[in-house]
C-alpha positions as CSV (number, residue, x, y, z in Angstrom):
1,X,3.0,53.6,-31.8
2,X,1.0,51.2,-29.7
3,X,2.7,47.3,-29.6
4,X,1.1,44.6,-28.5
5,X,4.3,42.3,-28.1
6,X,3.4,41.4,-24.1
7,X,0.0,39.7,-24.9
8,X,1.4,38.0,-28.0
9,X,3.9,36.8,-25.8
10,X,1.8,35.7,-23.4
11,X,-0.8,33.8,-25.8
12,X,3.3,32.4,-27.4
13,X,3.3,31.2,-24.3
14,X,0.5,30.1,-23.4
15,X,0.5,27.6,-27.1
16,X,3.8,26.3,-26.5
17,X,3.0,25.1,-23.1
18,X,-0.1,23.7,-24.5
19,X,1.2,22.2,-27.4
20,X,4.3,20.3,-25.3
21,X,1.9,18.9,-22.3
22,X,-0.6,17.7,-24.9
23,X,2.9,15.9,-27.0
24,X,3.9,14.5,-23.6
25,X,0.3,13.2,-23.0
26,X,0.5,11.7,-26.6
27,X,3.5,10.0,-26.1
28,X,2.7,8.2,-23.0
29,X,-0.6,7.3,-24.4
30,X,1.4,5.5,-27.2
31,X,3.3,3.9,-24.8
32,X,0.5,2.1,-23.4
33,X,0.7,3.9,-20.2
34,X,-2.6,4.4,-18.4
35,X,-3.8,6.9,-16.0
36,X,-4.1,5.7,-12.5
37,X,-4.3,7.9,-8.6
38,X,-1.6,9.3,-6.9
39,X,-1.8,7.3,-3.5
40,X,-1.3,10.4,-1.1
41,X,-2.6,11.5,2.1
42,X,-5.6,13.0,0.2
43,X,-6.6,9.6,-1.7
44,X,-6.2,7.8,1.8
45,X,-8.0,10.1,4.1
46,X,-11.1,10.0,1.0
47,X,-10.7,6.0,2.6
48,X,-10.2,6.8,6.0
49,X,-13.5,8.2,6.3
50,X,-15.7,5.6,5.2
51,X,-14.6,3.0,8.0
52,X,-17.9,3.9,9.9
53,X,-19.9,2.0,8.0
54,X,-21.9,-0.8,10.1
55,X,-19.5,-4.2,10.3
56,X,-21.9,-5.8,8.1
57,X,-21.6,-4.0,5.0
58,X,-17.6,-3.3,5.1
59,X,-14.1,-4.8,6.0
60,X,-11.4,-2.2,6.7
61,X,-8.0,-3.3,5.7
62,X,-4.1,-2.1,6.9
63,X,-1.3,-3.1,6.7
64,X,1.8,-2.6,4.0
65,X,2.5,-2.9,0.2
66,X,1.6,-6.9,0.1
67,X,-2.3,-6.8,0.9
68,X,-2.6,-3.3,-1.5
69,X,-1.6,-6.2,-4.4
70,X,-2.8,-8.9,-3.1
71,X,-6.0,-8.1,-2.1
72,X,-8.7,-7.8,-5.3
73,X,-10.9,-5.6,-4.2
74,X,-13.6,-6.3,-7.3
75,X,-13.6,-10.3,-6.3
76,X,-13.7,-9.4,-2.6
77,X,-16.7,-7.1,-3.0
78,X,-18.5,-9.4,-5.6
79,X,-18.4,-12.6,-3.6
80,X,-19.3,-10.7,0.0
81,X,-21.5,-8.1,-1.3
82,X,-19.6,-5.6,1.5
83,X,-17.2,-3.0,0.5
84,X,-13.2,-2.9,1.3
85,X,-11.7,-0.7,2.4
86,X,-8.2,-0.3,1.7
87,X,-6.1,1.6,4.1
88,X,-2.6,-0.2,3.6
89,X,0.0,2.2,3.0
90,X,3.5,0.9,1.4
91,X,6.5,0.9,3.4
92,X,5.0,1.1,6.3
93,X,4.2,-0.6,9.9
94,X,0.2,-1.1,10.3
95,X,0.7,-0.5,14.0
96,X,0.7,3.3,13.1
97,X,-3.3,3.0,11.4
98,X,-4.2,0.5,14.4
99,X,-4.0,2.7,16.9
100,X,-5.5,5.6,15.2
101,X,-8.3,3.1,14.8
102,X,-8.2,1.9,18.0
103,X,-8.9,5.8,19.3
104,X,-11.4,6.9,17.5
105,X,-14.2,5.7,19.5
106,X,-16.8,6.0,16.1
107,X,-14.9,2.6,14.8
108,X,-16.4,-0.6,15.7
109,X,-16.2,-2.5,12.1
110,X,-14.2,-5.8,10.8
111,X,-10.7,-5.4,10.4
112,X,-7.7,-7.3,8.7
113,X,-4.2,-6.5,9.3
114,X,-1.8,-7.0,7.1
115,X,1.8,-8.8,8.9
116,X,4.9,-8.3,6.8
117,X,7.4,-8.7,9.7
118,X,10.6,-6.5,8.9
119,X,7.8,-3.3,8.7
120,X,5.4,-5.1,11.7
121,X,7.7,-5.1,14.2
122,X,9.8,-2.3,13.6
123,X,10.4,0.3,16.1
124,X,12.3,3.0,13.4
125,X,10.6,6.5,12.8
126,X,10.8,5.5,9.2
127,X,7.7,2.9,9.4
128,X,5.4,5.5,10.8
129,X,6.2,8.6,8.9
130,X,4.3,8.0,6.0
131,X,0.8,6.9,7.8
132,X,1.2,9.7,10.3
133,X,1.6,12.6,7.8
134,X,-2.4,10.7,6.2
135,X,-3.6,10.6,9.7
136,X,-2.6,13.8,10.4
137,X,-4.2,15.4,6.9
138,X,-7.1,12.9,7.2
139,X,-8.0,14.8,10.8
140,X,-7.3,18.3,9.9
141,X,-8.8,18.6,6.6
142,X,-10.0,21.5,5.6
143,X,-13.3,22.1,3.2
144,X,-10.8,23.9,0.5
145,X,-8.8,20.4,0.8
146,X,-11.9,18.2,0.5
147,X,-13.1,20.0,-2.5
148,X,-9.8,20.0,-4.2
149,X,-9.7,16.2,-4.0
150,X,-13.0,16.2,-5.4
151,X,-12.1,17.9,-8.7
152,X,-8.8,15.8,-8.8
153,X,-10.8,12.5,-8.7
154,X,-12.5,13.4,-11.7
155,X,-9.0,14.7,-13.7
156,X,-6.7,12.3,-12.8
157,X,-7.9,9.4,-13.9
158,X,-7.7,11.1,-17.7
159,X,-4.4,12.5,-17.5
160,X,-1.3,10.2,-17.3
161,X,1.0,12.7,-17.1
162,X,-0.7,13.8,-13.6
163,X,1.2,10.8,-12.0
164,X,3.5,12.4,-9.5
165,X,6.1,9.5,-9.0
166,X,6.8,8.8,-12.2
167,X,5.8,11.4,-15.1
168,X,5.4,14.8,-13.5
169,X,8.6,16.5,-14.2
170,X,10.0,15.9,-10.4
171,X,9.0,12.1,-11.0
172,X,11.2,12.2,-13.9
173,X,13.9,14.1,-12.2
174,X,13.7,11.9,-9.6
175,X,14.1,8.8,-11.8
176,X,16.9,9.9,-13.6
177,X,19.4,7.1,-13.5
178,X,22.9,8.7,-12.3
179,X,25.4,5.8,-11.0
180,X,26.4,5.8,-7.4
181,X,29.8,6.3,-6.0
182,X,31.2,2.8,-5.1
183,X,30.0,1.8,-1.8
184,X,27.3,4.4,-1.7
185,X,23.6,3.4,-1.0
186,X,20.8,5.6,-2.1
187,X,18.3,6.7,0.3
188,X,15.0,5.9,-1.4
189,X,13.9,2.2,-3.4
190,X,14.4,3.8,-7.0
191,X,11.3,1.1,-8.3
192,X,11.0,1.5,-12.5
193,X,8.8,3.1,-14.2
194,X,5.5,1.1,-15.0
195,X,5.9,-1.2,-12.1
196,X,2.6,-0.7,-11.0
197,X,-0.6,1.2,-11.3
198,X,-2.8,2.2,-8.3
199,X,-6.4,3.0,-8.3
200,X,-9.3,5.1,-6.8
201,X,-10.0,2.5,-4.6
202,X,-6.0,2.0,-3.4
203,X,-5.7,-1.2,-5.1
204,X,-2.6,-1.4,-6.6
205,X,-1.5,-4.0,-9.3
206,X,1.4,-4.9,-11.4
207,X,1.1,-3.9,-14.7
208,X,1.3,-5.9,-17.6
209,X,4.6,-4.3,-19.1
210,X,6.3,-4.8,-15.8
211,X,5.3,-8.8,-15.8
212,X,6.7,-8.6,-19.3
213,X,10.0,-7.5,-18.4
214,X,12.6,-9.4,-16.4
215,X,15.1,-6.9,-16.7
216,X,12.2,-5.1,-14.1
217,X,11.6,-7.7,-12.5
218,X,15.3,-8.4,-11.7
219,X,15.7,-4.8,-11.0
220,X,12.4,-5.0,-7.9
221,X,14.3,-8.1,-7.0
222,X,17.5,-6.7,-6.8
223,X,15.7,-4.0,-4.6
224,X,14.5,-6.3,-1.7
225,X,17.8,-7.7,-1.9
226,X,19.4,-4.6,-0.7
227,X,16.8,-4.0,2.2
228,X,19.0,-5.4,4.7
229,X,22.4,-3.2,3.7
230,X,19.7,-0.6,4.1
231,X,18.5,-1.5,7.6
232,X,21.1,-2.5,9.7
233,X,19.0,-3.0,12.8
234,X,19.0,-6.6,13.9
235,X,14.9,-7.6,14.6
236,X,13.4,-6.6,18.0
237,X,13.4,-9.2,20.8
238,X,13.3,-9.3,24.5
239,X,11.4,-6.4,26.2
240,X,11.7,-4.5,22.7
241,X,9.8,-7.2,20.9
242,X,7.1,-7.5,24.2
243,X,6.3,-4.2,24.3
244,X,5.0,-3.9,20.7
245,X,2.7,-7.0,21.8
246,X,1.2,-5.7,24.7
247,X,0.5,-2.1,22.6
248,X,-1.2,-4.4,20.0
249,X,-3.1,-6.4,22.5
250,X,-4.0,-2.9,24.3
251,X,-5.4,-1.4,20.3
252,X,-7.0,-4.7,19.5
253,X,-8.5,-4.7,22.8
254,X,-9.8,-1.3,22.5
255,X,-11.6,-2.1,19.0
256,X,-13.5,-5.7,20.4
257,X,-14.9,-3.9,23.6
258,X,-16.8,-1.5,21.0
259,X,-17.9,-4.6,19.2
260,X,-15.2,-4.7,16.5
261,X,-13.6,-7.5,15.3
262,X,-9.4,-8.2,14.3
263,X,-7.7,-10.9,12.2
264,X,-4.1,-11.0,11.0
265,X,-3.0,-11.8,7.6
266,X,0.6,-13.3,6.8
267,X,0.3,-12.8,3.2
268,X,2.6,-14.2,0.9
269,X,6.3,-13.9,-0.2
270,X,8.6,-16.2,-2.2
271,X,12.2,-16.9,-2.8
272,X,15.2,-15.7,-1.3
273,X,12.7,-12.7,0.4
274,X,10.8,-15.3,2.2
275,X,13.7,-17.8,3.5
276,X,15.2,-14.6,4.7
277,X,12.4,-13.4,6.7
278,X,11.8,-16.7,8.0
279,X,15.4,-16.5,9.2
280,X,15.2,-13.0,10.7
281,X,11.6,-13.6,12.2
282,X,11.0,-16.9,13.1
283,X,7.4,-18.0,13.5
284,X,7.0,-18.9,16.4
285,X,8.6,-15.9,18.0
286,X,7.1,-13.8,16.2
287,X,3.6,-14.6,14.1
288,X,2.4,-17.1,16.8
289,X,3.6,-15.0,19.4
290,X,1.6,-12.3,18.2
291,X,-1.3,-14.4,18.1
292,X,-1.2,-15.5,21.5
293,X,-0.8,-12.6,22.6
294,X,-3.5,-10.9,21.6
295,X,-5.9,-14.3,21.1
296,X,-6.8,-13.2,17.6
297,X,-7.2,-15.3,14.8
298,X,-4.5,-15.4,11.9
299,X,-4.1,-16.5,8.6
300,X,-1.0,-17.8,7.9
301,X,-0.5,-18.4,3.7
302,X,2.0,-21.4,4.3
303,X,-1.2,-23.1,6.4
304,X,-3.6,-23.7,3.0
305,X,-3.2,-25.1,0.0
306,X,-5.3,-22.6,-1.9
307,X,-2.8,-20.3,-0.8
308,X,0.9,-21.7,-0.6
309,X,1.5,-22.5,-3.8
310,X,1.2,-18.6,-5.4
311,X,4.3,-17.2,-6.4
312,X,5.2,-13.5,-6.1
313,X,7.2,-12.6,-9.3
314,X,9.5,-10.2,-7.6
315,X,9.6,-11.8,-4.4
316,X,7.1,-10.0,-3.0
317,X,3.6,-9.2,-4.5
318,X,1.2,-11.0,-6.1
319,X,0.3,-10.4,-9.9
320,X,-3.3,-9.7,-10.5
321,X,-4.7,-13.0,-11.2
322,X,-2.7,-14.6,-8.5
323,X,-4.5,-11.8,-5.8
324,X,-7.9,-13.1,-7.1
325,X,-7.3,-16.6,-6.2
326,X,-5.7,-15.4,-2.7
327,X,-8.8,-13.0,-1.9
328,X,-11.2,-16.4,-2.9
329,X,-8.8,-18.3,-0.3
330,X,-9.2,-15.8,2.3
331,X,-13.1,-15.5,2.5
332,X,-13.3,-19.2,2.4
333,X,-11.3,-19.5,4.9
334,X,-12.9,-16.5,7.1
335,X,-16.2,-18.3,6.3
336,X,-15.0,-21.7,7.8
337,X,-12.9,-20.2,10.8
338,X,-14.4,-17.4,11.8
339,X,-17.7,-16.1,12.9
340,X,-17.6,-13.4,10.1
341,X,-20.5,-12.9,8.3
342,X,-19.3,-12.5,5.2
């Protein structure tokens, strides 16, 4: 007698996995968790190709985490009428994306560059991992790659539990919260869950449930805290801290002599974070140093008033309403001190 146990196995199968992604989907929905974009090398390289758009219609930005919060990208478009482009990548020097600029040849926009000093000038292979892995993908993509990302545009933003950090299973895995051995420091920043959402365009903001939560908030704080256990290295100086000038100055000068334009940001930090880099990197060895250097024009956040007084929750990063009032500060500013047309 003829069975037909494998297929009805399979189609089992196939309704159980069904049945528990669509439950897992439903119970994030009811947690008030909303889909947002993984921020790979496949989102960023979808960003790296649009910086060839003539100077007066677009602003290319790099840097680290800060400006990817801080920067609005809706209040920075509406007010300008030019697109941003965000090219910041979290963790990470923006020495790594300046010189990739400053090669290709086809770049001859505006650019801001994000200055968060421990990550600036830092001469580890950690800084530049991350943006050379998207350079690297953003140069040798393939069609196959480009039309993947394509279909992933349009399913991501509909399925929460598409987020890889956080609620794919190796997200959860990797958030499970086993206590260390005394004395033992974990490799990665273990950030919770819901601390922020990031979006097609790279913006990323802090959500609501995290601003809601000081045990979170505590926890992020408690994070920055334990950078410098992390991170023994004392900050470059000397011929160390010279030579990353004069390999700025040499990018930046490669960019004007195509016609492009480059302005630093020092965007803002609060509390304990910022007395400590303030100790560790003293300005005037280190921002105003880097402005001489090259002769650029930078934009401190401790030089305005529209800007000094925000106040990063964690330290940090600004919350969402506090970016819209710092992106309003910066084009005023760039209006005033700059030749920007903006």
């Amino acid at each position: 007698m003829k069975t037909n146990w494998p297929l009805n196995s399979v189609v089992l199968a196939l309704v159980l996995v069904i049945g528990a992604v669509s439950c897992w989907e439903v119970f994030l929905r009811n947690k008030r968790v909303r889909p947002d974009f993984d921020d790979g090398p496949e989102l960023w390289a979808d960003k790296r190709g649009m910086v060839y758009q003539p100077s007066n219609k677009a602003t290319v930005f790099i840097g680290s985490s800060r400006i990817k919060y801080d920067l609005d990208i809706d209040t920075w478009q509406s007010i300008t009428g030019t697109h941003a482009i965000q090219l910041a990548i979290v963790g990470s020097s923006p020495r790594t994306m300046l010189k990739d600029l400053a090669n290709d040849t086809n770049f001859k926009g505006k650019l801001l560059v994000d200055v968060t000093e421990v990550l600036f000038f830092n001469q580890s292979p950690g800084v530049s991992q991350t943006p050379d892995e998207a350079i690297n993908y953003y140069h040798k993509r393939t069609p196959a790659q480009k039309a993947s990302f394509e279909i992933d545009k349009l399913i991501e933003p509909r399925l929460v539990m598409l987020n890889r950090d956080f609620y794919s299973l190796n997200g959860l895995l990797d958030h499970l919260h086993i206590p260390n051995r005394r004395g033992v420091i974990v490799a990665g920043l273990d950030f919770p869950i819901g601390f922020a959402e990031t979006f097609y365009n790279r913006q990323t903001k802090m959500t609501n449930t995290f601003l809601r939560d000081t045990t979170r908030i505590n926890k992020v704080r408690r994070i920055w805290a334990s950078i410098p256990k992390r991170n023994s290295a004392p900050p470059v100086t000397g011929k160390a801290l010279d030579s990353i000038l004069l390999s700025v100055k040499h990018d930046v000068n490669r960019i004007r002599d195509r016609g492009g334009e480059v302005v630093f940001l020092r965007t803002p930090s609060s509390g304990p974070f910022l007395m400590r880099e303030n100790k560790g990197y003293p300005r005037g060895k280190y921002w105003n140093k880097l402005l001489a250097v090259t002769q650029c024009k930078g934009i401190h956040f401790s030089d305005y008033a529209a800007l000094n007084n925000l106040v990063c929750p964690e330290f940090s990063h600004l919350k969402r309403h506090d970016a819209v009032i710092y992106t309003k500060g910066i084009i005023d500013i760039l209006k005033k001190e700059t030749d920007w047309k903006l």
